[in-house]
C-alpha positions as CSV (number, residue, x, y, z in Angstrom):
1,X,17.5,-40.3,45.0
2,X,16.8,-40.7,41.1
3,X,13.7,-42.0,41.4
4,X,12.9,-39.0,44.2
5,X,14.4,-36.2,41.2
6,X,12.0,-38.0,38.8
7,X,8.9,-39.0,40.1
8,X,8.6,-34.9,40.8
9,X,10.0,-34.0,37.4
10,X,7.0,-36.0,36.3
11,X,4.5,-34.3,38.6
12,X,5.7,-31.3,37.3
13,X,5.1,-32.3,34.2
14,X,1.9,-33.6,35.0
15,X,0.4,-30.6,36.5
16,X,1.7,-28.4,33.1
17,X,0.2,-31.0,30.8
18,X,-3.2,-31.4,32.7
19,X,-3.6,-26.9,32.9
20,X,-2.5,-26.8,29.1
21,X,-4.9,-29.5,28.5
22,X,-8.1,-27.3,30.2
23,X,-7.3,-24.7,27.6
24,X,-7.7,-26.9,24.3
25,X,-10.9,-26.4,22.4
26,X,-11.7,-28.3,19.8
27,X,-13.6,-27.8,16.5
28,X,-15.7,-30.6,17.0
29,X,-18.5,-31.2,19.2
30,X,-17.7,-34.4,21.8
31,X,-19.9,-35.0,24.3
32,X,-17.0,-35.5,27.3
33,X,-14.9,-32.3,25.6
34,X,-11.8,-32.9,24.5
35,X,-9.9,-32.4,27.5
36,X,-10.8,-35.6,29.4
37,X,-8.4,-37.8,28.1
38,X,-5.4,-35.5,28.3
39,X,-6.4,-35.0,32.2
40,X,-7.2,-38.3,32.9
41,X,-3.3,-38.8,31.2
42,X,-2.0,-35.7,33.4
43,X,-3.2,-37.6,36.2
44,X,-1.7,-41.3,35.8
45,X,1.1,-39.6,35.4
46,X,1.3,-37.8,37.8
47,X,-0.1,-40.8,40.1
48,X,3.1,-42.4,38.6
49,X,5.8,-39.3,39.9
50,X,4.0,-40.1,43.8
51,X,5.0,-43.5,43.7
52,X,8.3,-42.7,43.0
53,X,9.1,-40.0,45.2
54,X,7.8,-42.4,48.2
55,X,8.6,-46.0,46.7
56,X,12.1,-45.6,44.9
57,X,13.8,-48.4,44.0
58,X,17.7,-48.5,45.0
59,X,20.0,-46.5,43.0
60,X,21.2,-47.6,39.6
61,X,24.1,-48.2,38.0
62,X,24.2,-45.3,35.2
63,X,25.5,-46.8,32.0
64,X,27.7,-44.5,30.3
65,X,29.3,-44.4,27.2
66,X,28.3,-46.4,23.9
67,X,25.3,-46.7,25.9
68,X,24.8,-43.3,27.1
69,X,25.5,-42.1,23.4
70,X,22.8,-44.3,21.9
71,X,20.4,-43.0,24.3
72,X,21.6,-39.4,23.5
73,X,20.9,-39.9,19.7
74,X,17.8,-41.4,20.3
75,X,16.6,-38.9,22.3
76,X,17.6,-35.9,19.5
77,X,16.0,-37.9,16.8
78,X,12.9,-37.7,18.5
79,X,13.1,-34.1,19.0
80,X,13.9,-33.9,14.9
81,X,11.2,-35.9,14.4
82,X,8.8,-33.7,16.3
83,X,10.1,-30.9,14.2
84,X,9.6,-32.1,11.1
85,X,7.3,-34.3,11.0
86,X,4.9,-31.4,9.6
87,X,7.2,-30.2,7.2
88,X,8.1,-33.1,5.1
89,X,4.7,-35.1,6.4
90,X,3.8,-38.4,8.8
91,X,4.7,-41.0,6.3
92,X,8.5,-39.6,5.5
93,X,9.3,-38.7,8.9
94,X,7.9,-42.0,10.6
95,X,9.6,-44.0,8.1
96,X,13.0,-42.3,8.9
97,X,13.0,-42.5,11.7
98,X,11.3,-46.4,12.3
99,X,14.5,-47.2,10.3
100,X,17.2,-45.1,12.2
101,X,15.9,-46.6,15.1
102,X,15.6,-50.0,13.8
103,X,19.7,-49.7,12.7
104,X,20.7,-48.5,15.4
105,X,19.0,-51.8,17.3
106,X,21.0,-53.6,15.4
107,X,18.6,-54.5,12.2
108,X,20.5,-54.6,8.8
109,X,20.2,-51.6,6.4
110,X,17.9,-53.1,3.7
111,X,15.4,-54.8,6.8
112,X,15.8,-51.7,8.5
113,X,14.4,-49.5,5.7
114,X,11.6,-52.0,5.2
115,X,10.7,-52.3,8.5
116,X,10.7,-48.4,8.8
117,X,8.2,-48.2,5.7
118,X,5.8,-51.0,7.3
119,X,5.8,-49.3,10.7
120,X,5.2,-45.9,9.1
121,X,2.4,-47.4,6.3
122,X,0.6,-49.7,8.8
123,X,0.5,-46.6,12.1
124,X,-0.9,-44.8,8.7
125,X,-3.4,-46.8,8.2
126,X,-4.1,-47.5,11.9
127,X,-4.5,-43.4,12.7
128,X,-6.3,-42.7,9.5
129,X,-8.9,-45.6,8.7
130,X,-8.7,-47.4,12.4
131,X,-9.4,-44.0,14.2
132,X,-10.4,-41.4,11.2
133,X,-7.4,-39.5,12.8
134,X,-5.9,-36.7,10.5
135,X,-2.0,-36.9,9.8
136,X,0.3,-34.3,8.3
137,X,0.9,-34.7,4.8
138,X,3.9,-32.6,4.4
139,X,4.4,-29.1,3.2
140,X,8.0,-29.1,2.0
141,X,7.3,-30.8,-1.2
142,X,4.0,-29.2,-2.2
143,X,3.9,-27.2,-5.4
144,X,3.1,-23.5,-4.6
């Protein structure tokens, strides 16, 4: 029955995501638009919620608490990271939370930090020179 609740939470989400992504314009001139990809997205996913609802697998055993908790501070990490990532910028917020994540995985503080900074740098580098991709640069610490 998980799978089931799921697979149409996803279709849900689907549908929202592909409407919302018929209403983007963009400032730039592309000749597919830019709201190809985000449909083409909406509807994998969705694609992915069908097979769920009619090919579930058998129920789960739910993991619950050290587990559970993990998973719970994962999940509100990524919702502060989402928040701020415009206010204090792309490079500071990846790296924080690359290396959260990282510690709580298990990594050492020291490697943890580092590995934090490489992921943030290198994704950096990747969105900006790889794909000429604009990032936040913060806003917090900017003089007036």
């Amino acid at each position: 029955m998980s799978d089931r609740i799921v697979g149409l939470g996803l279709m849900v989400l689907a549908a929202l995501y592909g409407w919302q992504a018929g209403e983007y314009e963009a400032d730039f001139v592309d000749p597919v638009g830019p709201t190809i990809f985000p449909q083409v997205l909406a509807a994998v996913i969705a694609g992915l919620g069908l097979w769920l609802v009619f090919r579930p697998d058998p129920e789960p055993d739910w993991t619950g608490g050290r587990v559970l908790l993990l998973q719970s501070v994962s999940v509100g990490l990524m919702l502060a990271y989402a928040l701020l990532i415009v206010p204090v910028g792309y490079l500071l917020a990846t790296t924080v939370l690359a290396a959260i994540l990282a510690a709580m995985l298990g990594a050492r503080p020291v490697p943890a930090a580092a590995s934090g900074a490489l992921v943030s740098l290198g994704t950096y580098l990747l969105f900006t020179r790889g794909l000429e991709l604009s990032l936040p640069t913060g806003t917090l610490f900017q003089a007036g």
